[in-house]
N, C-alpha and C positions, 0 to 999 in steps of 0.2 A: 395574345398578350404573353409578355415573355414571361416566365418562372425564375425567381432568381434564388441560387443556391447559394449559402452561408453558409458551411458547417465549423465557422469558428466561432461563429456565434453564441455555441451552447456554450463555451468557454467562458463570455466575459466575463466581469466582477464590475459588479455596480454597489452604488450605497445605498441602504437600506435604510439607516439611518446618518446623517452627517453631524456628525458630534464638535467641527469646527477644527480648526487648527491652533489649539495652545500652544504657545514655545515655538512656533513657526511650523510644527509638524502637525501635518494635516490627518484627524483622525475618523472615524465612521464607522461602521457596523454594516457588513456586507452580504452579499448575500451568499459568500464562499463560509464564513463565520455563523451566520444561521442554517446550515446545510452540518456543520461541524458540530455546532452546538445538540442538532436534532439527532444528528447521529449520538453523540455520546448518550440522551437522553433515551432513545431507544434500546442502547444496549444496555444502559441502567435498570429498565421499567421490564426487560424483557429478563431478564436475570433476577429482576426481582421478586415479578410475579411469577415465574416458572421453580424457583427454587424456595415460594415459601413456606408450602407445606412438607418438604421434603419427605412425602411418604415414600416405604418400601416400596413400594409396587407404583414407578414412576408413571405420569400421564407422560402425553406428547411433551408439553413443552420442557416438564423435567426433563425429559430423554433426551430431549433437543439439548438445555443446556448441560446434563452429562458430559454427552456426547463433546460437544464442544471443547468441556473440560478435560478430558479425557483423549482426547487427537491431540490436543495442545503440549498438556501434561507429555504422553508418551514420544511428540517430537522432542520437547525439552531435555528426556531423560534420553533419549539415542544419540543425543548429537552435542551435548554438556555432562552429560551421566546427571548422577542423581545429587549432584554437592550443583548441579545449575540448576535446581529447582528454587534454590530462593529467589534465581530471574522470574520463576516463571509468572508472578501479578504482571512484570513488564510484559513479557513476550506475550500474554496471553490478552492482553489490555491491545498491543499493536495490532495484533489478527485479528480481534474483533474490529479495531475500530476499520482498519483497510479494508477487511471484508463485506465489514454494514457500508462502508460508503461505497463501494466497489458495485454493491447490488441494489444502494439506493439509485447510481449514478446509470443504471439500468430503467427508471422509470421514465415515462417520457415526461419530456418539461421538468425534471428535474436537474440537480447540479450535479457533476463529479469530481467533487475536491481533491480525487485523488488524480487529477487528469492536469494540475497545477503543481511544477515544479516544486513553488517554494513548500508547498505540503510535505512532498513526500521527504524535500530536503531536510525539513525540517526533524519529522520521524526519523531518516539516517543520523542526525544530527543527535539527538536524542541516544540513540544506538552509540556509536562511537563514541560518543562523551560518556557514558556510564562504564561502557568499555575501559576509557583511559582512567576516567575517576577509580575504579575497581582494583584496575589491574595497581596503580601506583599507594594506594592504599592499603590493599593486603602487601604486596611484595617488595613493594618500595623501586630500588632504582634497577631492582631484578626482573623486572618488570620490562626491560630494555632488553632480556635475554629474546625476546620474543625477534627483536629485528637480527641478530646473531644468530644463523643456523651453525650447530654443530657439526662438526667432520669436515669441514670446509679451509681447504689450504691456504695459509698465511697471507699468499699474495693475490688471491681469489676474495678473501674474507670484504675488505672495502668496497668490490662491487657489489657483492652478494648484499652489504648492509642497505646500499643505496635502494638497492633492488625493491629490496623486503621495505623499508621507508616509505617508497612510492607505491608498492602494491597497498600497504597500509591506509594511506592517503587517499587513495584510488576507491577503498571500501567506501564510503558514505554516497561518493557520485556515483561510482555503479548502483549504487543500491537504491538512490533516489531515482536517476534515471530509468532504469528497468521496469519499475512501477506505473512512474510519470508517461512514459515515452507508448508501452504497453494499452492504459486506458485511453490516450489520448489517440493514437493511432486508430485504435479500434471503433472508439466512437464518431469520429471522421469518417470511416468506411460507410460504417452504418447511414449517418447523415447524407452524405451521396447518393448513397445507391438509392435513399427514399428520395431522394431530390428528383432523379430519374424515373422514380413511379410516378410523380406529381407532373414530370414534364409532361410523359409521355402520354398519361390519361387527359391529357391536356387538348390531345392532336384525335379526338376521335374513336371510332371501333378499332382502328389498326395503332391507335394508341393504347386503347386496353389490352388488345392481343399482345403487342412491345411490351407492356409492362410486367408481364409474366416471370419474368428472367431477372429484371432486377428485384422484383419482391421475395420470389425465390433465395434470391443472395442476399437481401435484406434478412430473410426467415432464417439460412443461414448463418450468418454473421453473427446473428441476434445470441443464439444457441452457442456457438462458436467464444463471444462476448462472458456468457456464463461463465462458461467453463473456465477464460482467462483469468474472470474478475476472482474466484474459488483458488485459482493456479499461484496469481500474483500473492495474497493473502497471505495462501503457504508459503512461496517460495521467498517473504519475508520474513516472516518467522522461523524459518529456518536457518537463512544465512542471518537472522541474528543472533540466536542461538552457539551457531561458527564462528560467530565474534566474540560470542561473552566468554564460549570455551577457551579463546586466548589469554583474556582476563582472569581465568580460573589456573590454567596450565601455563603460561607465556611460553616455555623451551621448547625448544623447536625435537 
C-alpha cells in the first residue's frame, strides 16, 4: 500500500470557529489565530509567574527571564545605543513572540505561524511603520535625510536617492521573507525525510535497515531546526533594532 507524503499539509489554515460573513467578508477563528493567541499567553503566564517573587538569589525560571531580558536589552543598546531603549518593550515583545512560536512550531502536530507569509509580514509591517511614525514625528521632514547620503556629487545625488528609497522599501519584504521562507523550508525537509522513514519501514527488514539514513537526517534537521528557530528570533530583532536606529539618527 502506497504512503502518501504531504508536507504542505502542516501548513494549512482551517476555521476553528466560522463566525459567518457580515458585510460580504467572510470571518472565523482559525487555527493560525489560536496557535497565536497561546503563544502570547504563554509568554504572558511565563513572565509572570517567573518574575513574581523577584528574589535576590534568582530560581531557574527567574534566570530564564533575566536572561531573556538581558540578551534583548544588550542587543538593543549595541545596535540603537542606549536613547533605543525606549524600543526596547517593542523589540523585546517581537523575539519573544517569534521565538515561542518558532519553538512551539517544533512540536509535532502543532502549527508554525511563523511558517506564513502574511505573519511575519505583518511583524515587518509593524517594524517599518513605527520606524516611519518615529522618524517623522521627532524630526519632521528631516527625517527624509535618511534617503540623501552625504558627500555624494550633484549629478550622482538622484540615483543615490532612488537607490536608498528602494533599499528602504525592500526592508519589510526582506525581513518578512527571511523568517517566513526559513521555518517553512526547514519544516518541509523535516516532513520528507520522515515521509521516507514511513515508506521505507513499510518495505520490510531491508526497509528498516533503508530507514536508517533518513532518520539520521531527520535527527539531524531536527537539531539543525533549533538552532535556526533561536537564529531567526535574533536575527529579527536585530535588524529591527537597524531600523529603529534610522528613526533615532536618520543622516547618513
Amino acid at each position: 500500500m502506497a504512503v502518501e507524503i504531504d508536507p504542505i499539509h502542516q501548513f494549512q489554515i482551517f476555521n476553528i470557529v466560522d463566525l459567518g460573513a457580515p458585510g460580504g467578508v467572510h470571518l472565523g477563528f482559525t487555527n493560525s489565530a489560536a496557535f497565536m493567541f497561546g503563544i502570547v499567553a504563554v509568554i504572558f503566564f511565563f513572565l509572570t509567574f517567573a518574575t513574581r517573587g523577584r528574589t535576590l538569589v534568582p530560581g531557574r525560571l527567574q534566570s530564564l527571564a533575566e536572561l531573556s531580558y538581558e540578551f534583548v536589552a544588550s542587543t538593543v543598546r549595541t545596535t540603537a545605543g542606549n536613547e533605543g531603549m525606549k524600543f526596547f518593550p517593542l523589540v523585546f515583545s517581537l523575539f519573544m513572540f517569534v521565538l515561542v512560536a518558532n519553538f512551539v512550531g517544533m512540536i509535532p502536530y502543532a502549527f508554525t505561524v511563523t511558517s506564513h507569509l502574511i505573519v511575519t509580514a505583518a511583524l515587518a509591517l509593524v517594524v517599518i511603520g513605527t520606524v516611519i511614525t518615529y522618524g517623522f514625528v521627532r524630526h519632521g521632514t528631516h527625517f527624509l535625510h535618511l534617503f540623501v547620503p552625504s558627500g555624494v556629487p550633484a549629478f550622482l545625488l538622484p540615483f543615490m536617492v532612488v537607490i536608498e528609497v528602494i533599499s528602504f522599501l525592500s526592508r519589510p519584504i526582506s525581513l518578512s521573507l527571511r523568517l517566513f521562507a526559513n521555518m517553512l523550508a526547514g519544516h518541509i525537509a523535516m516532513k520528507v525525510f520522515a515521509g521516507f522513514i514511513v515508506m521505507m519501514t513499510a518495505g520490510g527488514v531491508a526497509g528498516f535497515l533503508g530507514a536508517v539514513l533518513p532518520l539520521a537526517m531527520v535527527v539531524a534537521l531536527t537539531a539543525l531546526e533549533f538552532l535556526v528557530a533561536f537564529l531567526q528570533a535574533y536575527v529579527f530583532a536585530v535588524l529591527t533594532c537597524i531600523y529603529l536606529n534610522d528613526a533615532l539618527h536618520p543622516g547618513h
